[in-house]
C-alpha positions in Angstrom: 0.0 0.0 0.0 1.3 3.6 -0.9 0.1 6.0 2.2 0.7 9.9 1.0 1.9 11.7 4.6 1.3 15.2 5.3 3.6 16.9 8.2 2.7 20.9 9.1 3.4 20.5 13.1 5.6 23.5 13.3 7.5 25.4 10.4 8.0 22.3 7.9 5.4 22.0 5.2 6.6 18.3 4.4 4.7 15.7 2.2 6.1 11.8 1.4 5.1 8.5 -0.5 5.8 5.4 1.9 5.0 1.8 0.6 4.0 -0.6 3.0 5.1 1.6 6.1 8.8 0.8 5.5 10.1 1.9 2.2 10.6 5.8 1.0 9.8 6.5 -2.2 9.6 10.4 -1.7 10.5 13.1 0.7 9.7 16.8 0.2 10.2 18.8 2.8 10.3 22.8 2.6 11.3 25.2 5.7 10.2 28.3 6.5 13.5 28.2 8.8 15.4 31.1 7.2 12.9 33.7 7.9 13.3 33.0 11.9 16.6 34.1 12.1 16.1 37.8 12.7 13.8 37.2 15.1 15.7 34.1 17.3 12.5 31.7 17.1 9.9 30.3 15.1 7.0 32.6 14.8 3.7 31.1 14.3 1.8 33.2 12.3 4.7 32.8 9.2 4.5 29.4 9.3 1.0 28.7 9.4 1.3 31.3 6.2 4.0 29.9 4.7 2.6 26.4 4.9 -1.3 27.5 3.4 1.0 28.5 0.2 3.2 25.7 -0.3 1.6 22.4 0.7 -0.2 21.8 -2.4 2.8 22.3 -4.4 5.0 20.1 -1.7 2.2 17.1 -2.0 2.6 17.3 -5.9 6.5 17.1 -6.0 5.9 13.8 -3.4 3.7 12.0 -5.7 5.8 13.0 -9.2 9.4 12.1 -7.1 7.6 8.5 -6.0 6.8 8.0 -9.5 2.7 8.1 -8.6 -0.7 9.6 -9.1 -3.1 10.2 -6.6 -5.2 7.6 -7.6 -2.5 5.4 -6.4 -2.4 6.5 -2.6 -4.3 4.2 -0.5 -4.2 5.9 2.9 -3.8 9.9 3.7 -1.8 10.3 7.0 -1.5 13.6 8.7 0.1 14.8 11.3 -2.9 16.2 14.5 -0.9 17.0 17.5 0.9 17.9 19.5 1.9 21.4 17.4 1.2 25.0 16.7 -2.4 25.2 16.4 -2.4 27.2 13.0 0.1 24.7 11.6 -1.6 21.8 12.7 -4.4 23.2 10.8 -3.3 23.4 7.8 -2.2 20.2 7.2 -5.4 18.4 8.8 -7.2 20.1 6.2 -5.3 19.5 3.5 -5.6 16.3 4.4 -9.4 16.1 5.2 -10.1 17.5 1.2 -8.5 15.1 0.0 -10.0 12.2 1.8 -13.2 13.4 1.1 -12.3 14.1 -2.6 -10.9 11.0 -3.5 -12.9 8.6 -0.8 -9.6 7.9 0.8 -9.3 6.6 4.1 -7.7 9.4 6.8 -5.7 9.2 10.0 -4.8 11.3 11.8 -1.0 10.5 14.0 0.7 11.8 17.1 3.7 13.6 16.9 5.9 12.3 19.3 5.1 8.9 18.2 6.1 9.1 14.5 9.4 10.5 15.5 10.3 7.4 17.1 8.9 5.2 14.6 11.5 7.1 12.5 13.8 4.7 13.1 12.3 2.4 11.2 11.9 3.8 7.9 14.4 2.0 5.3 14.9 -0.3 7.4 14.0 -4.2 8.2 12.0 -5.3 12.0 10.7 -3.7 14.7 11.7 -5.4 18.2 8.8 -4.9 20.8 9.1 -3.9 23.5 11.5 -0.8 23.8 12.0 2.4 25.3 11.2 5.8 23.0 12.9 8.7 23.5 12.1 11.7 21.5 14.5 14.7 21.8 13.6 17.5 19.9 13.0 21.8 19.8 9.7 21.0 21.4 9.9 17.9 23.2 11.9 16.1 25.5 9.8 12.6 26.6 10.5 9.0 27.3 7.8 6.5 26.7 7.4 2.5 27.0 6.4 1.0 23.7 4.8 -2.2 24.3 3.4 -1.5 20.8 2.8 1.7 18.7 -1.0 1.5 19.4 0.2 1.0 23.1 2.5 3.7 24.4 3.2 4.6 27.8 4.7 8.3 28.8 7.2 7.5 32.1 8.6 11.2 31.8 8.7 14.8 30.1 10.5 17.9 30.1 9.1 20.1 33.2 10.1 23.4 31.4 12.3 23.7 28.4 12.5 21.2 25.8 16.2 20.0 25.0 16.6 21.5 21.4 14.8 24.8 23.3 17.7 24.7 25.7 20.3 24.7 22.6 18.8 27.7 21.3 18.3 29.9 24.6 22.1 29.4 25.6 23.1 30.2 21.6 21.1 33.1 22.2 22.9 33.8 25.3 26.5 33.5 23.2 25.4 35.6 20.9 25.9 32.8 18.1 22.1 33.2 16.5 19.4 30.6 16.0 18.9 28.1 15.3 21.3 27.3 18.1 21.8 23.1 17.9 23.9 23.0 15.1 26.2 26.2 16.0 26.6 25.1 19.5 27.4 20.9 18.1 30.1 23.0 15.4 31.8 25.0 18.3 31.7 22.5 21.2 34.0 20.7 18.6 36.9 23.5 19.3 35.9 23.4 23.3 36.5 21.5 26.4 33.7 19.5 27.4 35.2 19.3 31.3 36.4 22.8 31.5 33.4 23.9 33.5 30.9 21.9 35.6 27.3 22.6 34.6 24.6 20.3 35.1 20.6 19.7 35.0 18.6 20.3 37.8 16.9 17.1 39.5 13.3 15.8 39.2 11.2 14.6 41.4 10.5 12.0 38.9 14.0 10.6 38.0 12.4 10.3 33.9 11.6 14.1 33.9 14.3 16.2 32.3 14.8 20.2 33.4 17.0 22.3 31.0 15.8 25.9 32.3 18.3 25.7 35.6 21.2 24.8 33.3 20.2 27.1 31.1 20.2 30.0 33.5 23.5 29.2 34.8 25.4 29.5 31.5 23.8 33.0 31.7 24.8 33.5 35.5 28.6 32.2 34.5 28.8 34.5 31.6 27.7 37.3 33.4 30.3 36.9 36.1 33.2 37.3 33.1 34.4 39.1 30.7 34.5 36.7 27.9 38.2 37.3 26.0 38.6 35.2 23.0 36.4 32.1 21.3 38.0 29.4 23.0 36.6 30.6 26.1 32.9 30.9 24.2 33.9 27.5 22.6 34.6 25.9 26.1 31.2 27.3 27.7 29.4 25.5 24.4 31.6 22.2 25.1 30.5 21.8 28.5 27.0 22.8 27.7 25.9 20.3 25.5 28.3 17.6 27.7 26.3 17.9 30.6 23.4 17.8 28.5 24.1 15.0 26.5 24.6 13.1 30.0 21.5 13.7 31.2 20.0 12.4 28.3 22.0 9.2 28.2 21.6 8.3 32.3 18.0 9.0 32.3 17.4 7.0 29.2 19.1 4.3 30.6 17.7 4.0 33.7 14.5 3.5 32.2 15.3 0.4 30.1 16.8 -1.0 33.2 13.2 -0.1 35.2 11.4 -1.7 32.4 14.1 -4.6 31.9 14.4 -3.7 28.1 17.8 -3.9 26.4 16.2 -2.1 23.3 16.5 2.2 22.7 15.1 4.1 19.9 15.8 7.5 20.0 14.3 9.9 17.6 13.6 13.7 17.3 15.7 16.8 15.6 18.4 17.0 18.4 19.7 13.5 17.2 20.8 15.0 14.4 24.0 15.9 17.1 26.5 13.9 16.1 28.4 14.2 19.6 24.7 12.7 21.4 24.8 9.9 18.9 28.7 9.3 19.6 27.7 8.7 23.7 24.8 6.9 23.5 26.3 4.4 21.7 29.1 4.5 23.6 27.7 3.8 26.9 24.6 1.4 25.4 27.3 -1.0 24.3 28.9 -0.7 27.6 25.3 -1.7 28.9 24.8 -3.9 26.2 21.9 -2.7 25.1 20.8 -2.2 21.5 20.2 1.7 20.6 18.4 3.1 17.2 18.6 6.1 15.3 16.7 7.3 12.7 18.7 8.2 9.6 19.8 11.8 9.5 17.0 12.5 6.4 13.9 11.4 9.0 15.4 13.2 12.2 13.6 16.6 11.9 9.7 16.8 11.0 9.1 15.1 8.2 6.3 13.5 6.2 7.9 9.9 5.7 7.8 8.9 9.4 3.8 10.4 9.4 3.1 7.8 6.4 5.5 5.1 7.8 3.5 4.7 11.2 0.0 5.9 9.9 0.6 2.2 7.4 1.1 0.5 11.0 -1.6 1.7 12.6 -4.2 1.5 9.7 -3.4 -2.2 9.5 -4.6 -2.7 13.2 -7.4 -1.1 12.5 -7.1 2.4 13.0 -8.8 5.5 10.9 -10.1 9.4 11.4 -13.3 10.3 10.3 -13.6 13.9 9.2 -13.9 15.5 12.7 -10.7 15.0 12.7 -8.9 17.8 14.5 -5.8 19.2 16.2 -4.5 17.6 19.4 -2.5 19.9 21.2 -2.0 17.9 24.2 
């Protein structure tokens, strides 16, 4: 079966052709990224835009890169939640036209859950049970996944999402947004134990905090006078060290509270080559098996939308047309 998958969560407008949940025959994904830049963030109101005026032309390039018509498509899977409202919108109906249109069956998919299905795209089995974690600009969230229809949340983010945290303390440096990628390029000059910063504690030991570490990069730049970039490049090192720890022992302790030897991590933060680097590290210390999504399927994108929305449709599940957006 060829499912079409529409993805308009936050500023991608992103369409994809996946056969049979597994295999990608087509990826489009266009960014409304650039224009964010003078302001240090995503604002909602462009995207939503952005997205009304280019998903029509994003869904055609899909079907003509995967070689298809419409009348090929057996299932429509969009993206309802958790999102910006406005951009959730769009996509739902978008989505919701063509169902009705073409008599297609709809269903609508979580979020969080298709990034960690994203692992899975291109590639052969899925090993149940595991633990999910999804690290991202939005989200920071373990789950158990007894199955993708069955998915347990053991712990969340209390206030800033990881990939939030990267920006905030770019913005701090004064090294512009988005901040993940500039901090990953100059913690590479840095020394990740030069200073000792770390995540504040939880009363549930599977919540994450970013804001206190957050704060005291600000607190420790604000008691120096910065003189060259190695300094700035040390401060970036340790940052995303401490975070990248906190990530990896948290993660951990869940799969040994569930007895699982299985991780799948997904979410735009694993793009980090440095996070990828430790996890493995310390999962074959622990001999447990860890998953990453290929770099392509790491942001939002349309591909992991169609991939799980095949899964699910072939246990049964489907949206009618009061489908809406789930912020939750």
């Amino acid at each position: 079966m060829y499912v079409l998958g529409i993805e308009t969560s936050c500023d991608e407008t992103s369409a994809s052709i996946v056969k049979d949940g597994r295999e990608v025959l087509s990826n489009i994904v266009s960014s409304s990224l650039g224009f964010y830049k003078r302001y240090g963030g995503i604002i909602p109101e462009i995207a939503s835009r952005m997205q009304i005026e280019t998903i029509n032309a994003v869904s055609e390039s899909a079907l003509k890169e995967a070689k298809l018509r419409l009348r090929d498509i057996g299932l429509i899977s969009v993206t309802c939640g958790p999102g910006l409202l406005g951009s959730l919108l769009v996509g739902i109906s978008f989505a919701k036209a063509l169902s009705l249109s073409l008599k297609l069956p709809l269903l609508g998919i979580n979020h969080l859950y298709s990034h960690i299905y994203s692992s899975f795209l291109n590639k052969k089995n899925i090993d149940l049970p595991f633990i999910g974690l999804v690290v991202s600009g939005g989200h920071t969230s373990l789950f158990y996944v007894k199955d993708f229809d069955k998915i347990k949340l053991l712990g969340s983010t209390l206030d800033d999402a990881c990939g939030e945290a990267f920006d905030k303390v770019a913005k701090i440096l004064g090294l512009g947004y988005p901040g993940g990628p500039i901090i990953e390029r100059l913690a590479k000059k840095g020394n990740p134990h030069k200073i000792k910063f770390s995540c504040s504690n939880t009363k549930n030991p599977l919540d994450f905090s970013f804001s206190g570490i957050k704060t005291a990069v600000l607190y420790y730049i604000q008691r120096r006078t910065l003189k060259d970039k190695n300094e700035v490049a040390d401060i970036a090192a340790s940052f995303q060290q401490a975070v990248i720890e906190v990530l990896v022992k948290k993660s951990l302790l869940a799969c040994r509270l569930k007895r699982l030897k299985r991780l799948v991590i997904g979410g735009g933060v694993v793009m980090n080559n440095r996070l990828r680097e430790r996890f493995s590290e310390i999962a074959e210390k622990e001999g447990i098996k860890v998953l990453f999504p290929d770099k392509e399927f790491c942001t939002d994108n349309a591909a992991m939308v169609a991939g799980l929305g095949y899964y699910l449709f072939k246990k049964g599940k489907v949206s009618d047309l009061y489908l809406t957006a789930d912020l939750g």
